[in-house]
N, C-alpha and C positions, 0 to 999 in steps of 0.2 A: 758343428758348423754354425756360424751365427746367421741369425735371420738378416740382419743387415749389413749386408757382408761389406768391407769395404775396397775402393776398384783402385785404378788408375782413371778414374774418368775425367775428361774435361767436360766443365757446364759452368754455366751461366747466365746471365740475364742483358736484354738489350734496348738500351733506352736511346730517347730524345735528348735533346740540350736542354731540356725543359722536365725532366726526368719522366713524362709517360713512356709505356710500354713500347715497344716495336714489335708488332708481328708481322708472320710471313717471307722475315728477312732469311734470306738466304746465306747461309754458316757454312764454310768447309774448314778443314784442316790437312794440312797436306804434310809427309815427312821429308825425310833428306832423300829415298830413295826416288820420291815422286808421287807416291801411293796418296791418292784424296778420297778422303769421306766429308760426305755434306748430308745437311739435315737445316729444317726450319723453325725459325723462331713459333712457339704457341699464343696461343692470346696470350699470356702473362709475360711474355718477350722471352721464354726461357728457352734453352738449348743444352744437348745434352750426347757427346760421343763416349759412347759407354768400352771400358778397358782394352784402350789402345795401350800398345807395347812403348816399354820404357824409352822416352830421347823427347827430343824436344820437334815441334810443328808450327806452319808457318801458318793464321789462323785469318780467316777473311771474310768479312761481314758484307753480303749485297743487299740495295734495296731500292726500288724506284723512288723519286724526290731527296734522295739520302747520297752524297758522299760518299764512294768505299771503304771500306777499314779493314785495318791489316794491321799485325801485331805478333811477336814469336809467342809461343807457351810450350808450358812442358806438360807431358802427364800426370796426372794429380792435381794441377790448377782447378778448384773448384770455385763457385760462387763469384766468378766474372762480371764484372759491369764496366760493359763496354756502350758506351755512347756515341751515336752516328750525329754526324752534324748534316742539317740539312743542306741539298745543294744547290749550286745558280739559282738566283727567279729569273723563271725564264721561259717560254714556250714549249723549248725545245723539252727541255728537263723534265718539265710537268705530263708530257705526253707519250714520249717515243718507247716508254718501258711500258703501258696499257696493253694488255695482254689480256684475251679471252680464257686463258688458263686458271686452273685453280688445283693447289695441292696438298689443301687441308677443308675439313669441312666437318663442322660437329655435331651434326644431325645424326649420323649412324651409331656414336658410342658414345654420345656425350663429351667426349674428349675432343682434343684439337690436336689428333695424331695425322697424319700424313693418308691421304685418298688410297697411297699403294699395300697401308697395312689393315685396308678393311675387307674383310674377304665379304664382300654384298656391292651390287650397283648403286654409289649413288653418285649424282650429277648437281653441278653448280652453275647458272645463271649470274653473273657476278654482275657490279655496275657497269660496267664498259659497255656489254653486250644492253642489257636495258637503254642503256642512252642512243648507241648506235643503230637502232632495231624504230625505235620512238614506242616501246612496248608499255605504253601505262595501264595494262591488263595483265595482270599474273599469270592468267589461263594463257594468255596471249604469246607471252614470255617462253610458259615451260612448251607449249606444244609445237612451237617452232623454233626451239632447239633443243627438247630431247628427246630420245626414243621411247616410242611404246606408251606416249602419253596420246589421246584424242578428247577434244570439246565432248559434253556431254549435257544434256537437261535431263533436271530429275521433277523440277516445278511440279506442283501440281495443277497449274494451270498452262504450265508450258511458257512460261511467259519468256524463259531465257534473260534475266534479268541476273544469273549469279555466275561464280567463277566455278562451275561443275565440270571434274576432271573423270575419265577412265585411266587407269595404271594399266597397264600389263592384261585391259580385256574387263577390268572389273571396275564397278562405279564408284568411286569416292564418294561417303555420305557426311553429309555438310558437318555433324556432328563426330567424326572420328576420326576425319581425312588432312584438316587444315589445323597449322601448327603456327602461332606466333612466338620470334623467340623460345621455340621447345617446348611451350605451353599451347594446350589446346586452345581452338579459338571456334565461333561461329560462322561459319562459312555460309549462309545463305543467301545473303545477296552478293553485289558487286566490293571489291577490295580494291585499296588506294594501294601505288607503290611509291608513293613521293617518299616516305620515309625508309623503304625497303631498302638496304644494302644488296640482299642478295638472296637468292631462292635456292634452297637445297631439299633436291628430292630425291629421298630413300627408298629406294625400288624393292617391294616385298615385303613378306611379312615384319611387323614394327612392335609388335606387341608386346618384348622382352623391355623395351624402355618406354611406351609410349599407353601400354594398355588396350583397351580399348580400340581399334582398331582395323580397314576394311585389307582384305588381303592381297590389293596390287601395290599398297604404298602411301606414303604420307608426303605432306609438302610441307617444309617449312622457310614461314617469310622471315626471315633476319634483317633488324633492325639497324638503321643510323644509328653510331654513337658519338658522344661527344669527342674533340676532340678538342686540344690544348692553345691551337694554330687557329687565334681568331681569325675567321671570315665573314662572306656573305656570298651566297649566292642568287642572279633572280634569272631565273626561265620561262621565258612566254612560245608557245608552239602555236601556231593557227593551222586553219587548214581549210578545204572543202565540207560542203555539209553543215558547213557553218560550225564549226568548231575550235574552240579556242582557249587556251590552259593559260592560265601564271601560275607559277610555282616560285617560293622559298624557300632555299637552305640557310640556315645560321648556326655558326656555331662560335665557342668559343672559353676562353677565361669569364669566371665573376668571382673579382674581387684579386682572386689570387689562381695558383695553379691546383688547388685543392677542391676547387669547384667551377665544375665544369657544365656549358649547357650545348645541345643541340636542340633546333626550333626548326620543326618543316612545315610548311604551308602551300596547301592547293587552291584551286578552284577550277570548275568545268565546266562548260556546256558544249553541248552535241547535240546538234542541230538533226543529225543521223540519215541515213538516206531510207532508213524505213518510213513509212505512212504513221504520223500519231507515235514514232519511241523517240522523242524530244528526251532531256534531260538536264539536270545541272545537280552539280555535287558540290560544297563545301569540306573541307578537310583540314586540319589543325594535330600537330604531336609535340608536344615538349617534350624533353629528355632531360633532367637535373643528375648530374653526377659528383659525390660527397665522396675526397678521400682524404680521412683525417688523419690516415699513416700510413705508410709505405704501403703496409701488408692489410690494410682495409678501406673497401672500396664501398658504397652504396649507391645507388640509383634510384630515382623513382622517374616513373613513364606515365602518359595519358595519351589518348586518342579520341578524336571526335570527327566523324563523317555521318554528314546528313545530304541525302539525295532524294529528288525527285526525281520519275522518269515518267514518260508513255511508258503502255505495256506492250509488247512487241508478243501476238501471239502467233508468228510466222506462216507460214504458206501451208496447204495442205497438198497429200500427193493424192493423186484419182489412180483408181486399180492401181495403186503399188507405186504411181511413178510421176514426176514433177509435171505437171501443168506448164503451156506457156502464158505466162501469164508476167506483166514486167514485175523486175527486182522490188519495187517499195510496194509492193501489193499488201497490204493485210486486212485481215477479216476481223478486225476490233474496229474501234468506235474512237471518236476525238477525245473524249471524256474516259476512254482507259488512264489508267493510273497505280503506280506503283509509289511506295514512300518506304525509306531504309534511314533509321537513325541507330547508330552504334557509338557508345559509351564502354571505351575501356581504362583501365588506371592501373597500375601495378607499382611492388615495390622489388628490388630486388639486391643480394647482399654476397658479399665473398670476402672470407681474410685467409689468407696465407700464411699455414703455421709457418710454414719454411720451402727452398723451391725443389720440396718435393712433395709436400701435404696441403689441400685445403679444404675447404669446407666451405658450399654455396646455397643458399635458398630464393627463391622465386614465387612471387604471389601475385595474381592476375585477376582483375573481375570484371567482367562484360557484362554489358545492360543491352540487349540488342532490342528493336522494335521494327517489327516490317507490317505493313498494311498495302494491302490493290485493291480495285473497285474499277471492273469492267466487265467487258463480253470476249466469249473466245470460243473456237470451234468445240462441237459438242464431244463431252466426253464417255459419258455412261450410258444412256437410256435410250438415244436415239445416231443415226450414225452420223459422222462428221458433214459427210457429201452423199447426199440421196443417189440413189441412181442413176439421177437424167446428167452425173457426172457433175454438175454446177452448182447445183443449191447447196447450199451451207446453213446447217441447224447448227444454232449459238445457243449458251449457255452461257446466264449472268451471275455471278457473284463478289461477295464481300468478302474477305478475309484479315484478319488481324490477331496478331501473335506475337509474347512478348516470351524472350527466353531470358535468364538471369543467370550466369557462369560464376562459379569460384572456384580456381586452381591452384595449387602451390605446389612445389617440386623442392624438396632439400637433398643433400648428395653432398659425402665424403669422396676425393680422387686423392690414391697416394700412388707413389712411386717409389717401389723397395726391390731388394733383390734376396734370394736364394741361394747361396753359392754365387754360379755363374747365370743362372735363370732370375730375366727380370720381369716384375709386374709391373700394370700398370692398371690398378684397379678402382672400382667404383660401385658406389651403395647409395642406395638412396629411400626416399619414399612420398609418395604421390598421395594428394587427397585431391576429389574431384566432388563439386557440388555443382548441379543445375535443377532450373525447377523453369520448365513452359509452360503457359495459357494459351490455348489456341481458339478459336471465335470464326466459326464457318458459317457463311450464310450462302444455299445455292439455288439457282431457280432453274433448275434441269428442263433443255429440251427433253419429253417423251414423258416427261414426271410433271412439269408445270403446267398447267391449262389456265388462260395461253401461254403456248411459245413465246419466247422474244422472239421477235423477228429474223426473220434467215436471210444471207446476205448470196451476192453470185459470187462464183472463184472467180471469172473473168472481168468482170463490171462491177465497179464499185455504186452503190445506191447512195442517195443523198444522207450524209451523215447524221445522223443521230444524236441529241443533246445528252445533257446530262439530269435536266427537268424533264425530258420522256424516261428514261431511264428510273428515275422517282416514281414516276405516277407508275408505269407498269406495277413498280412493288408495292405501292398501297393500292392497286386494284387486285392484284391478286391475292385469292383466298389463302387464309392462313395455312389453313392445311394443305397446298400447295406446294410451300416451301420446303427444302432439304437442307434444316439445319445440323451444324456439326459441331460440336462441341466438347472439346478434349483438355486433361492436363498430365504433363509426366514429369515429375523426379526423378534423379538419380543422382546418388549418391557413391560413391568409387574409394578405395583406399588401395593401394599398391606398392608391395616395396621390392626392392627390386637387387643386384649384384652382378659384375661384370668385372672378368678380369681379361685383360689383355697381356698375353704371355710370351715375352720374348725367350725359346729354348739356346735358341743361335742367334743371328743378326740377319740368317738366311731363313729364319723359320719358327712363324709365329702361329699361336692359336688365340682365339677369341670364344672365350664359352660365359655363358651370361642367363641367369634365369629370372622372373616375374610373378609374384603369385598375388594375385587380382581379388576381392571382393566387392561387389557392387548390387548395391539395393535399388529397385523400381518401385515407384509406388504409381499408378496409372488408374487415372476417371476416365471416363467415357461417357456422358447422359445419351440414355439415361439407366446405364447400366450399373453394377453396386462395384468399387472400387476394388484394383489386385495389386495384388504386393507379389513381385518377384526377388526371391535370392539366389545369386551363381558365385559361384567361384570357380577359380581359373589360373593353371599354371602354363605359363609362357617360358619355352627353353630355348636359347640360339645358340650355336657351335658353330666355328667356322674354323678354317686353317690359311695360310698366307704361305708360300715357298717362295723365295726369290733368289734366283741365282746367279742373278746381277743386280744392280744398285737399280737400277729402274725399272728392272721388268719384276712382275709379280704374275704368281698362277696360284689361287683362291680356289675353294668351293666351301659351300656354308648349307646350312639346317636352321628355319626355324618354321615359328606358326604363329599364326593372328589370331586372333575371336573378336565378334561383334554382334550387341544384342541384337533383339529380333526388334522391329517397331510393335510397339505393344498392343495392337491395336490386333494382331494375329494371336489367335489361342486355339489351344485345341478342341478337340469333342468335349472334353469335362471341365472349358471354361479356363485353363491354367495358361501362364505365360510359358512359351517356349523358351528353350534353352538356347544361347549366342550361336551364329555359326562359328566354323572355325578353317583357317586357311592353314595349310604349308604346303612349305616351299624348299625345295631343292636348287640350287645353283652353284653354277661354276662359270670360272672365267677367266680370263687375264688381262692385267692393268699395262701399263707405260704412263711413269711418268717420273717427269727429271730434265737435262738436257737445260739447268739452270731458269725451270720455268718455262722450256719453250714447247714443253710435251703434255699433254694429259688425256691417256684414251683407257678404254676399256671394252673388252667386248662379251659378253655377259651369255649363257645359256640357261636356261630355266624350267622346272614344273612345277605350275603352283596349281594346286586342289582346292575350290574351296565347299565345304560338306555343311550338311545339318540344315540345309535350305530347303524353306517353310513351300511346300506346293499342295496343289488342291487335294482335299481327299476324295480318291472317286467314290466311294462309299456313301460318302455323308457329305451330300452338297451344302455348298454354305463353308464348311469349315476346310481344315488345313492337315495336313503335318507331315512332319520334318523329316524327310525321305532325298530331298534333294539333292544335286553335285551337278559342280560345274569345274571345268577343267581348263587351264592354258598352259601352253608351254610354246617357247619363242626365242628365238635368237637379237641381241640388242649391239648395236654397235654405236657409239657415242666417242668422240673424237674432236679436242682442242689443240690447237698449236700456232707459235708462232715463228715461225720456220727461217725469216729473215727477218733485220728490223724494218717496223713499220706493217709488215704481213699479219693479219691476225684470222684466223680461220676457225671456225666451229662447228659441225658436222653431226649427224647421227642416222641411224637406220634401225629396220625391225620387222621380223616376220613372227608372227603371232596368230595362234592356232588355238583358238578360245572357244568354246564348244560348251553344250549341255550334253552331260554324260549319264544323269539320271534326274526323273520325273514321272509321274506319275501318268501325264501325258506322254503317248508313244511318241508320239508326232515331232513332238520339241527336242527328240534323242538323237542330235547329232547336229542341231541346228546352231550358227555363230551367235556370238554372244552379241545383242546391240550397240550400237555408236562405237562400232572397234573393226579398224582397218587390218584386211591382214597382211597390207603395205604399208607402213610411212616411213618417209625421210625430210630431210631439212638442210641445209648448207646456207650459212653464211660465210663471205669475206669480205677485208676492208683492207685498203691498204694506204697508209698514210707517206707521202713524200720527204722522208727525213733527210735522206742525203741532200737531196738538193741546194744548193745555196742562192737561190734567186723567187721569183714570187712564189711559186708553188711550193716552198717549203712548208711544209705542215699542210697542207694541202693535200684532204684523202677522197676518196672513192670508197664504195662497197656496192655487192649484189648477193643477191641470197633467191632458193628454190625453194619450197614447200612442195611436196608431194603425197597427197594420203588417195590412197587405194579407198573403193566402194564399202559402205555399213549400211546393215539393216538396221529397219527402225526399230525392230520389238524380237522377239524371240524365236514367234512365229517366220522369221524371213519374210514376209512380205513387201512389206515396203522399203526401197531401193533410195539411198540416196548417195548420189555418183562420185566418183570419184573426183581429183580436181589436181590441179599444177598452180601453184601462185608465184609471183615472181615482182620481189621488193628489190631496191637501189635506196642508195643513198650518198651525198655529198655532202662534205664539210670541209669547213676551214677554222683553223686555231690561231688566234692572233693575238701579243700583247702591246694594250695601248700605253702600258707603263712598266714600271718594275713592278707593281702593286695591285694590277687589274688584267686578268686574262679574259678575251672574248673566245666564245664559236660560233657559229651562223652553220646551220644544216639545213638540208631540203632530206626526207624522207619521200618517196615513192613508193606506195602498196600498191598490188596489186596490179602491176604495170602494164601488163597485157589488157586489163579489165574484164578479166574472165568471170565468168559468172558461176558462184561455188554455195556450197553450202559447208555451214560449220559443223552443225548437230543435228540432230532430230527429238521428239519428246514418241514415244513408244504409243502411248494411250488413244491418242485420234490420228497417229502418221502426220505429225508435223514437223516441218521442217525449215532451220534458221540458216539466211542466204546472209553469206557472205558480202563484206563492202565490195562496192565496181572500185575502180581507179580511187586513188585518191592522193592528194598531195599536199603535206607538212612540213612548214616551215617554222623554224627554232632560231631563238638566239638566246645564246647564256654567257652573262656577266658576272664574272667571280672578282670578289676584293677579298683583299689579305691582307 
């Protein structure tokens, strides 16, 4: 039997009038008897109905902004180029096919196969819902509309100034959680989404493609690309608070259609309705895309966002539970301060032997820098709130830290068959270099003589400069001070294989394995340097049954690892070994119905082991005895069920627990910042039928719901559950053939309910939610 056996298949490729790609488009083929198979264009605009029975089919290409197309073919027709002409300018055209749906997504396998042949949750955030939501928060983004995500701070000062997620009960750590374009990225402070296309989060273990990694899930922000269809876009939002965005899209031809750019630009300030967390952000991304043949593409990318903020060190709770005390309360100072400069650049390359082979590389480098300098409730040596329930002991410090990323990701994807078994396989291999400075400087209440001054929960005292803040630290004795000073490397190589196996067209598997090397080398002053080595193999299996064209029923295996922070060793001084997650799940997908469906409801247990706890033996030190357990029901749900209706949904019950420690106490106690309720519901409904003013003309309303979290491990401190309740209005209008407007009003939190987002575990603090507020948009697109 030959390896590449050959079929009756129809494929081909689906372009522009301007010959770029088409994906996403929707492909069927239908015979004499009536029988339809459909299937979607990939990024590379390719399509593919694998040995259909001999005769001829009637073949029809959808796509929004696109003209239909239809055409006979027979079996065997391979290497198709079919070209969509775009269609009407026009309001109508441009908008009425926006759908919250999404039914591919290449986070889980690298591939750009169909949501229903991935036996794993994962969920898409596309641009519609972004625009219609006014979510220029990532965090913001995924945790009000997908399941089993909640806000979360890991700061060390608690300041709440980054995009910090829980998965599924467990914390994303800023270094193995957040994915740019598939490549790792630094997640510590705040993230721009002017440039973002779309967010896909991969629920579960990630480690068979991604390494390194925490064990409820990865996010990845997927970027703007250029396209051929020169424009411009300009968006300005204002709002309450005093805040107020312009934003830039550009894209377009240079020169010719061989090169391509996109340009996005921000800028922000937030007035904020905390005490002293003012802000403003600058943001810039070119995008240059080089394609000097058919079959070879290049890119190269850069990113620049620089912010200032106030430090926002939130509210404290007294025995366990919130204080009345109003919303902009904080116990920081005028002179808090935060600064976030990040520097990314990348190149990135793909040719296509033919449209079943290619071969793609990715290399990425980040320069990140964050600095604060303020005061914030104490955290080590003395307690946050004394007794008498109101006094607040603060703790001053400096911090500055500079990390340096280098990624590249190279990967062969081919598509061959067996007989009648087809692959669809993938190889690759991963190099990871980073190297941090970190620069602590801390004047601890209970440790510093004197105190800085202690502020009331209820009554704010007259504010504090930034020249008393000076002088306290040249009057304090040297030996005083709790300096901290750290550096860690790491260096990673990973190569990796995945096949995705179709046995039937009703019954696929996905089996893929990872095997990891990664070197630490870690300072400490004033301790003598360690050098840690692991190695580490990462396996996932999953299986796909589908017994109709849109329903699928999935269950899958895999496992994460992720090192320890090196700052934990054992009795003999050595660096501990990664923990490691897995995860079992099952579930079933829907999706189909031409794009008007996309759900899943997902069942789960994920483990995760080898977590570092105190040793009772030998105070002071650690080891690795711990576990911690969740398991949870998720249900996440898109559609657009009539035109114009667009709806997005999800829910989760999540049972996340410590299962072993060496403390009794902690044996059965919830995991922190993790509801074991939430849900979310958007919809929007745009007026298309109508033929009079209200045409284009929509509405929306959306709920938030997350269920009560502790703040720390212990259970103790409480922070409440909440209900939120956002609206929004827009109209789509065009002032010409060549200029579309919209004007929107956004509504948050329209009750004005007073919520909290997160909590930070170490002093029981806690970040309050905005009251009311209202934004106002208008976006002017030229073509």
């Amino acid at each position: 039997m030959p390896i590449f056996a050959q079929n009756s298949a129809i494929s081909g490729k689906i372009t522009d009038q301007n010959g770029s790609v088409v994906s996403g488009a929707t492909v069927k083929v239908k015979n004499s008897s009536g029988s339809v198979k459909t299937t979607v264009s990939n990024s590379s605009g390719e399509f593919e109905f694998s040995n259909p029975a001999s005769g001829d089919y009637q073949l029809t290409v959808e796509k929004a902004g696109f003209e239909d197309f239809s055409q006979t073919v027979s079996s065997g027709q391979q290497d198709l180029v079919l070209t969509l002409k775009v269609g009407s300018v026009g309001a109508v055209v441009q908008v009425e096919n926006e759908t919250y749906t999404a039914e591919e997504a290449n986070t889980a396998t690298k591939l750009n196969v169909p949501l229903k042949d991935i036996p794993q949750s994962i969920q898409v955030v596309n641009q519609n819902i972004l625009r219609d939501r006014a979510a220029f928060s990532f965090s913001e983004a995924v945790t009000q509309n997908i399941s089993g995500i909640t806000r979360h701070t890991t700061d060390l000062t608690g300041s709440g100034a980054g995009d910090f997620l829980r998965f599924r009960g467990f914390a994303g750590s800023y270094n193995n959680s957040y994915l740019r374009d598939g490549l790792k990225q630094v997640n510590y402070g705040a993230n721009e989404t002017a440039d973002v296309e779309r967010i896909e989060v991969l629920k579960g273990a990630a480690s068979v493609l991604y390494g390194r990694s925490e064990p409820g899930g990865v996010v990845n922000l997927v970027s703007k690309q250029p396209v051929s269809d020169n424009f411009i876009s300009f968006d300005f939002t204002g709002g309450q608070f005093n805040f107020y965005r312009p934003q830039v899209d550009a894209g377009g031809k240079v020169f010719s259609d061989k090169l391509l750019y996109r340009l996005n630009f921000a800028y922000q300030y937030d007035g904020n309705f905390r005490e002293d967390a003012d802000g403003k952000r600058v943001f810039v991304a070119p995008v240059l895309l080089w394609k000097p043949t058919e079959k070879l593409q290049i890119s190269f990318d850069a990113e620049y966002l620089r912010e200032r903020r106030g430090m926002d060190v939130g509210q404290l709770l007294v025995n366990g539970r919130v204080p009345d005390v109003p919303v902009e309360r904080s116990y920081g100072e005028p002179f808090n301060r935060s600064f976030q400069q990040n520097k990314n650049g990348g190149i990135r390359g793909r040719h296509d032997f033919n449209s079943n082979w290619s071969i793609q590389s990715a290399y990425r480098t980040q320069f990140f820098d964050y600095a604060l300098f303020g005061v914030f409730p104490a955290l080590y040596f003395a307690p946050a709130v004394e007794a008498d329930g109101r006094t607040v002991n603060r703790d001053l410090a400096s911090i500055d830290f500079t990390e340096r990323w280098h990624y590249s990701d190279s990967n062969i994807t081919g598509r061959f068959s067996t007989g009648r078994i087809k692959h669809n396989i993938l190889s690759g291999f991963e190099y990871g270099y980073t190297n941090g400075i970190y620069n602590h400087e801390f004047y601890l209440a209970g440790f510093v003589f004197p105190a800085f001054p202690t502020t009331d929960i209820f009554t704010r005292g007259a504010p504090l400069s930034y020249e008393f803040a000076q002088n306290y630290i040249r009057s304090t004795l040297e030996i005083s001070r709790f300096p901290y000073r750290f550096g860690n490397r790491l260096k990673t190589n990973g190569v990796y294989v995945q096949d995705l196996i179709e046995f039937t067209p009703k019954f696929k598997v996905l089996i893929g394995g990872r095997y990891d090397i990664f070197k630490q080398r870690f300072y400490e002053e004033p301790n003598p340097i360690q050098l840690g080595n692991d190695k580490k193999f990462s396996p996932r299996v999953g299986f796909v049954y589908q017994p109709l064209e849109y329903l699928s029923f999935y269950a899958s295996y895999g496992n994460s690892f992720s090192p320890q922070f090196p700052n934990q060793r054992t009795l003999d001084n050595r660096l501990f070994k990664p923990s490691v997650g897995e995860q079992f799940e099952s579930g079933v997908k829907l999706n189909g119905f031409r794009g008007k469906l996309s759900g899943s409801l997902a069942f789960y247990n994920l483990t995760f082991t080898n977590l570092v706890v105190s040793d009772p033996n030998n105070p002071g030190t650690s080891i690795q005895t711990g576990e911690q357990r969740s398991r949870g029901i998720e249900l996440d749900i898109s559609a657009n069920p009539v035109r114009g209706l667009n709806l997005i949904g999800s829910y989760s019950a999540i049972q996340a627990t410590v299962t072993k420690d060496t403390n009794a106490l902690l044996v059965g106690r919830f995991l922190p910042n993790t509801a074991r309720h939430n849900g979310n519901f958007w919809a929007t409904y745009r007026f298309i039928e109508s033929n009079n003013f209200w045409r284009n003309f929509g509405i929306g309303a959306g709920l938030q719901a997350v269920g009560k979290r502790f703040t720390n491990l212990a259970n103790f401190g409480v922070v409440p559950g909440f209900s939120r309740v956002d609206a929004t209005a827009f109209y789509d209008f065009s002032a010409n053939e060549k200029t579309q407007m919209r004007f929107a009003v956004n509504l948050q939190n329209l009750a004005n309910k007073r919520y909290y987002e997160s909590a930070f575990g170490f002093n029981d603090t806690v970040y309050p939610g905005s009251p009311f507020r209202a934004l106002f948009s208008l976006k002017i697109t030229r073509r």
